[in-house]
C-alpha positions, 0 to 999 in steps of 0.5 A, a space after each residue: 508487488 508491481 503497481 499500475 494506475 488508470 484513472 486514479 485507480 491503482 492495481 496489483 501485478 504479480 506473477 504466478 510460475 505455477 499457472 505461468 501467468 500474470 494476475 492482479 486486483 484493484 487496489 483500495 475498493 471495498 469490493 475484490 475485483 481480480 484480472 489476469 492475463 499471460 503477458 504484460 500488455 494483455 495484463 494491462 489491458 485487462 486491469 483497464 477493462 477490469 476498472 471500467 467495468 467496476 465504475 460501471 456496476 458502482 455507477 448502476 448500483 449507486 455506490 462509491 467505487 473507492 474505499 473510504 479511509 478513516 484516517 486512523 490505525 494502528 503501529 506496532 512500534 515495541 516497548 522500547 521505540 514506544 517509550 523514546 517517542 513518548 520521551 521525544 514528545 514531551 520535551 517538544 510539547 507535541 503529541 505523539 500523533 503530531 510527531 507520527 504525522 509529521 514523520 509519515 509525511 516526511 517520508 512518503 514525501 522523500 520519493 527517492 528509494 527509501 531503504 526499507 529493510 527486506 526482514 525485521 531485525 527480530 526476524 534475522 539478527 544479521 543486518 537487514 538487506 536494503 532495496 
């Protein structure tokens, strides 16, 4: 999925060959606000009206426009990784969520193209194709 941002906003854009169109929402708001439009400068400027209208309704029903964060979920790692992490933990007498913070920062911070494989290894036994 594409991203496009204005004013610390960020929105989808995807391509619909069915409708021949492009279409979008806002990203990261507790309410579903959509746009489309047929090219990439209308998709645009659709997104932006899309926004300013949102902070408009947020603004005349008194309401936080951006969606809260609780700051926890939940990883699905398997038994095996699992185990390896609680193993790698003790021996540095660091809680797991210390280690998983520390990763996540890690990688988010390193914003040359991370290789995230397309399929999950139990989905395709060959080797995953990276981007």
């Amino acid at each position: 999925m594409e991203t496009m941002k204005y004013n610390d906003f960020l929105g989808s854009v995807e391509v619909s060959l069915k409708d021949k169109c492009l279409h979008g929402k806002i990203l990261f708001i507790n309410d579903l606000v959509t746009y489309e439009a047929s090219d990439f400068d209308s998709i645009k400027m659709e997104f932006r009206k899309a926004v300013d209208d949102y902070l408009g309704t947020c603004e005349m029903l008194n309401i936080e426009p951006f969606k809260s964060f609780s700051g926890s979920f939940n990883v699905r790692v398997g038994p095996g990784l699992h185990q390896e992490l609680a193993t790698y933990s003790v021996k540095r007498d660091k809680n797991i969520n210390t280690i998983v913070k520390a990763a996540i920062s890690e990688y988010l911070s390193n914003q040359a193209q991370p290789q995230i494989p397309l399929t999950s290894p139990k989905e395709n036994k060959k080797q995953p194709v990276m981007v």
